[in-house]
N, C-alpha and C positions, 0 to 999 in steps of 0.2 A: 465479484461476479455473483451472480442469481445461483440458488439453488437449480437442480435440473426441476424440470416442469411436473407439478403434481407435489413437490415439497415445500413449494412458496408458502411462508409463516403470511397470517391477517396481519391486519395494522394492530391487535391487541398484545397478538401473542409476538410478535417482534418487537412492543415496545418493554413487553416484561423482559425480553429475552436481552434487548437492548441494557436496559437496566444492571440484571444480573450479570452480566458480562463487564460493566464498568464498574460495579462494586468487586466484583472479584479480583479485578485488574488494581482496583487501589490499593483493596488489602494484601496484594502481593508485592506494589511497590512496596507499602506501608510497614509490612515485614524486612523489606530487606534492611539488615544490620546499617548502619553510616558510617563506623570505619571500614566497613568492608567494600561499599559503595563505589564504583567508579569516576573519576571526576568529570565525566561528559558521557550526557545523554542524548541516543538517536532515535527517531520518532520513525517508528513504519507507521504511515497513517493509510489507511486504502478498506478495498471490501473483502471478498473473501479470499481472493488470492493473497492476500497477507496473512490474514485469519489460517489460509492452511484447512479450508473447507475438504472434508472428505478423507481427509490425513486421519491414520491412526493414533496417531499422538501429536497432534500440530502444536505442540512447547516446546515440541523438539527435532520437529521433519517440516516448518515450514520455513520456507525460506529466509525472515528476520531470526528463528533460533538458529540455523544455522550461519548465518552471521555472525550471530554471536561467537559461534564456534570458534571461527575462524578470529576476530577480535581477541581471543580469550588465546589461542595460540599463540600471535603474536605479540603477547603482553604489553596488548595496547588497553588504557584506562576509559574504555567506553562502555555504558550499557545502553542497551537493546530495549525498545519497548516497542511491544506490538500493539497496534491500538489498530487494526485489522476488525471488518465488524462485515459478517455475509450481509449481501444484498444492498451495502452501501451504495448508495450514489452521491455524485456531484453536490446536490443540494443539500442531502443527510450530511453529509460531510462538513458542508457549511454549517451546519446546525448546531455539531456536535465539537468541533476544534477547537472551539475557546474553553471545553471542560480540560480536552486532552492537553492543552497548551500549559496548564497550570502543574502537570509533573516538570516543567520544563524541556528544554529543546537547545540543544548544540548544532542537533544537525534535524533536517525534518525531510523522510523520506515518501513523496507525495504520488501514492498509486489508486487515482481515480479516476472515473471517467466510462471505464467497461461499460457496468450498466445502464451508464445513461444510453450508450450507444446500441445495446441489446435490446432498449423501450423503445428507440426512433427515435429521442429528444434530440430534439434540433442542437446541431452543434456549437452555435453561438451561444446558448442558455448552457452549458458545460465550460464553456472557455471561462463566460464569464464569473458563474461558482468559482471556478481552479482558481483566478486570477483574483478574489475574493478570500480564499483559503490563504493564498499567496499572501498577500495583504494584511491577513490577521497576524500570520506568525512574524510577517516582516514586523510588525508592528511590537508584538511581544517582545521578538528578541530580535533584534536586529541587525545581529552577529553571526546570528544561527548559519549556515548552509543548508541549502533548500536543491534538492535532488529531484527532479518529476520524470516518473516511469513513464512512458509512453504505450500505448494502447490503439490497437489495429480492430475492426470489422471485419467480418467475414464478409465475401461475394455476395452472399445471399441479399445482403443490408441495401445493396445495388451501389453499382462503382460513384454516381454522384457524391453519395452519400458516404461511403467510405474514405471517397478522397476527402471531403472537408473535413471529417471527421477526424482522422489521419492529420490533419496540418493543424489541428488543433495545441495539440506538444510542442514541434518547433516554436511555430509565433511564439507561448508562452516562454519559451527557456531563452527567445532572444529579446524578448520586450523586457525582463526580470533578470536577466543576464542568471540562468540556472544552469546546472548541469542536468545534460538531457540523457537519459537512456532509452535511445527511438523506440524501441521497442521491448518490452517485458519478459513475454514468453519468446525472444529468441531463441531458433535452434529445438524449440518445446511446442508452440502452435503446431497442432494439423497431425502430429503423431501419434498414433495412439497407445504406441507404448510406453508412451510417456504423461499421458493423459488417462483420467479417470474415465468412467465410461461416458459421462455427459457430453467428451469432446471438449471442454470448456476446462478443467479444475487441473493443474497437473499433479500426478502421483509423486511419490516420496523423489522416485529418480528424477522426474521432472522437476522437482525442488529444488536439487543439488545441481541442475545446469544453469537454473534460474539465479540461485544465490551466485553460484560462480560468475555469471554476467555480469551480475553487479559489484562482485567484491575485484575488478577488475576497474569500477571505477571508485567503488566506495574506500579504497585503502589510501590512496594520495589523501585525498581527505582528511581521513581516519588519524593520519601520521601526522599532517601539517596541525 
């Protein structure tokens, strides 16, 4: 999702910032030892709500580390990679997944779409990114397990607009036969004790309802 209003990075300073955040991310897979290594790798691919925006240590309070957490519990042989990038959208995403594809992908955890829906991009120009993302990684690996978060509109967006918006996730999880998780911020939308101040990003605690959502469908998975 967007930064709150007033913090939006130019197109210069988000391409360096872009940049910097995927060198860093290499040289940290690129660190890690290979006996030590897990033998399957899960792909958070999304915007800032995977990134862990606003989090005081998001390595280790955003919802993919705490996966991990939870992974590394129960001595299952998987690692976690966040490839979470703020202000991502639908199309950015397309742009940039065939770099992210090349650490590899066992399973690819696909949470986009927010901000297209926060700019008013017509909902069909999102489907058909997702379903293009979809398509790449099918293409790469085509083993992989492919998860898509699901992502809701606020009222304000006007209910037209939020319904199509909204039916965007099904169609795809039954056209690709995915596993769906209707929606993201379950249990987390709309509270704000659970939310940073923008309304939009959730706080550490909002993490830990978020990761449990999902590790409710990501461990079948995870085990098979």
């Amino acid at each position: 999702m967007n930064p709150p209003p007033g913090t939006r990075l130019r197109a210069p300073r988000r391409t360096a910032r872009l940049a910097a955040a995927l060198l860093l991310w290499a040289a940290h897979c690129a660190a890690q030892p290979a006996g030590d290594s897990p033998g399957r790798t899960i792909v958070f691919f999304g915007n800032s709500l995977t990134a862990g925006y606003g989090l005081a240590d998001p390595a280790i309070q955003s919802f993919p580390a705490l996966i991990q957490r939870k992974i590394d519990a129960q001595h299952l042989r998987w690692r976690v990679v966040n490839a979470g990038l703020s202000g991502e959208t639908s199309a950015g995403g397309l742009r940039r997944v065939d770099w992210v594809l090349r650490q590899g992908a066992d399973a690819f955890v696909l949470e986009l779409g927010g901000n297209d829906g926060l700019r008013g991009i017509a909902p069909e120009v999102t489907r058909q990114n997702l379903q293009a993302i979809i398509d790449r990684v099918r293409s790469a690996y085509p083993k992989a397990r492919v998860i898509l978060l699901g992502m809701r509109m606020p009222a304000s967006m006007g209910p037209e607009y939020s319904a199509a918006f909204q039916s965007v996730y099904p169609e795809l999880a039954r056209k690709n036969g995915l596993t769906l998780v209707p929606f993201l911020l379950e249990g987390v939308a709309g509270k704000p004790e659970l939310n940073q101040p923008d309304g939009i990003h959730p706080t550490a605690a909002g993490d830990l309802i978020v990761a449990d959502l999902l590790w409710d469908t990501l461990l079948p998975i995870l085990r098979n």
